[in-house]
C-alpha positions in Angstrom: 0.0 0.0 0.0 1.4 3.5 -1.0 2.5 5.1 2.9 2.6 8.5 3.4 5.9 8.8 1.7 4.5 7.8 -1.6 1.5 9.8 -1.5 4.0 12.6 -1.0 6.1 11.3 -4.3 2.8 11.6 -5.9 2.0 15.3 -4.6 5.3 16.3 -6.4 4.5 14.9 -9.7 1.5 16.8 -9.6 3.5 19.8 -8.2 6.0 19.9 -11.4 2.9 20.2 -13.4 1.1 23.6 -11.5 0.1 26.6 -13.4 -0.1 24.2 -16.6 -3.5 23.8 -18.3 -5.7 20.6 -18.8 -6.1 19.8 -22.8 -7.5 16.8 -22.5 -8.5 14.3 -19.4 -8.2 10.8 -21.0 -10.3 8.0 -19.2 -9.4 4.7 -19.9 -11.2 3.1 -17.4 -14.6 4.8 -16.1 -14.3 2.3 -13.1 -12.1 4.6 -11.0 -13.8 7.7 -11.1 -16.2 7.5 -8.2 -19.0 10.3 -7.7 -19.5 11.9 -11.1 -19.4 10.2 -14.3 -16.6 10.2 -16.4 -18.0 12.7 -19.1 -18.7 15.3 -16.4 -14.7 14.8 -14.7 -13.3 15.1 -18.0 -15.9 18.2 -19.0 -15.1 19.8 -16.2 -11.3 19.9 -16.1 -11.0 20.6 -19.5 -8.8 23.6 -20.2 -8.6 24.7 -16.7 -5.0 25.6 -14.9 -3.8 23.1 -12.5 -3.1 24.8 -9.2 -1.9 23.7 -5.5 -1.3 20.0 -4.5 -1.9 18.9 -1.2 -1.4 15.7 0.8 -3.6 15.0 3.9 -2.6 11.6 4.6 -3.1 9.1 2.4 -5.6 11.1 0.4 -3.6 13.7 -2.6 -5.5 17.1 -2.9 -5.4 19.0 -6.3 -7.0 22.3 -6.9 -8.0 22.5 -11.0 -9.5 25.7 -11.8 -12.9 25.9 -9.8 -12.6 22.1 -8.8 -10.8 20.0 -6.8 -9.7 16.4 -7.8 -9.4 14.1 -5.2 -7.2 11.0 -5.3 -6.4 8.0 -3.0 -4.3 5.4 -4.5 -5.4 2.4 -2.0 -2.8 -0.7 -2.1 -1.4 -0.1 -5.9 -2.1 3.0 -7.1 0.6 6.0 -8.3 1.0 9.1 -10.2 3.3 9.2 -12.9 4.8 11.3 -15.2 3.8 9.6 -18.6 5.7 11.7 -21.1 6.1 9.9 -24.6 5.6 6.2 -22.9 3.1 3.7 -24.3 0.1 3.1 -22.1 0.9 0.7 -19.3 -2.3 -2.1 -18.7 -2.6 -0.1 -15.0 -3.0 3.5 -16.6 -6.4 4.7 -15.6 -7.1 8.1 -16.3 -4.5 10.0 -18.1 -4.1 14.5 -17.9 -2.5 16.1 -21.3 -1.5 19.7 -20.4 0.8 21.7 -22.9 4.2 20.4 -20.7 3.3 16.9 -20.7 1.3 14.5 -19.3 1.1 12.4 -16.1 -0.8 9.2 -15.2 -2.9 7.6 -12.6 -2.5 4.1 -12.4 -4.1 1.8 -10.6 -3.7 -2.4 -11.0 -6.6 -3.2 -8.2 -8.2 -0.4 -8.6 -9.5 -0.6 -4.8 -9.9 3.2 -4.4 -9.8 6.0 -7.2 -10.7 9.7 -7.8 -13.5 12.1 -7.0 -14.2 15.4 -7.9 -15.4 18.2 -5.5 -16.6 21.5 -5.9 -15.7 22.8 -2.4 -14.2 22.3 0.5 -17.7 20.8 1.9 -17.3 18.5 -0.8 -13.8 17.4 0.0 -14.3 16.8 3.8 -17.1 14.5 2.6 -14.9 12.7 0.5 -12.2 11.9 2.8 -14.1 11.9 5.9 -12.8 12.6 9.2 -9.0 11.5 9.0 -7.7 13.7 11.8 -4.5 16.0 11.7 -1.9 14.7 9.2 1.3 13.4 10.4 3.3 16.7 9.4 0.9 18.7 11.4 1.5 17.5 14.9 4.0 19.4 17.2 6.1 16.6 19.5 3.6 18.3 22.1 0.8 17.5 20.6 1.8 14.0 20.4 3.0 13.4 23.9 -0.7 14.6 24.7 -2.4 12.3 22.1 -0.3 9.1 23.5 -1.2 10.3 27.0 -0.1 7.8 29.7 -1.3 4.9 27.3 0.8 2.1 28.0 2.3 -0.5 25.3 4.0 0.3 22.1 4.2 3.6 20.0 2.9 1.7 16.7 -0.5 0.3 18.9 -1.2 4.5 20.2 -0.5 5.9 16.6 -2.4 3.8 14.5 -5.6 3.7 17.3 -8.4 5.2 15.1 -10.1 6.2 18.4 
């Protein structure tokens, strides 16, 4: 499964690409966009400028023009830069800008990507996460852990 790391790998793909406009939004398989249809995602990203990238968690946040595109990449997903390669079996949904191109791939296709209008939108999307990794001050973690006892990994990865 793509970790935190990853995701962040992904973010900078995107990042190389900001300020660039959206020719074309090529869906190769309709299965992994998940709340409009694939006409409408395409539609609506169509020659609008790609803006800021953001990672909360595992989730990769892209502002495009009035929208937002949100991807999670579940246990084999990625973003690639796709510039002059054939089409892999695992490319998904492919964005053509005037620099190049990049690629979301996807073998399982266990998650995929949504489109938002708003910030309302997004929060539905990705639900109630909690603060991201990068955000917590070493206080703010000794006061999360508390005085739980056992190891680090059990207190960080309790959901409650």
């Amino acid at each position: 499964m793509p970790e935190l790391g990853d995701v962040e790998g992904f973010r900078r793909v995107v990042v190389a690409f900001e300020g660039a406009t959206i020719a074309r939004v090529e869906i190769l398989d309709t299965g992994v966009v998940r709340n409009v249809s694939a006409e409408r995602f395409a539609t609506c990203l169509r020659g609008k400028r790609i803006g800021r990238a953001k990672r909360i968690g595992k989730w990769l946040i892209v502002v495009i023009g009035d929208q937002t595109v949100v991807f999670h990449f579940g246990m084999t997903g990625s973003l690639e830069r796709g510039d002059g390669e054939d089409l892999r079996a695992d490319d998904r949904v492919v964005f053509v800008t005037e620099i190049g191109e990049f690629r979301y791939r996807d073998l399982r296709k266990l998650r995929g990507i949504h489109l938002a209008a708003d910030t309302d939108e997004v929060d539905k999307i990705i639900g109630d996460i909690g603060p991201d990794a990068r955000s917590v001050s070493a206080a703010e973690l000794r006061r999360g852990l508390g005085t739980r006892r056992g190891s680090i990994k059990a207190g960080l990865i309790d959901q409650t």
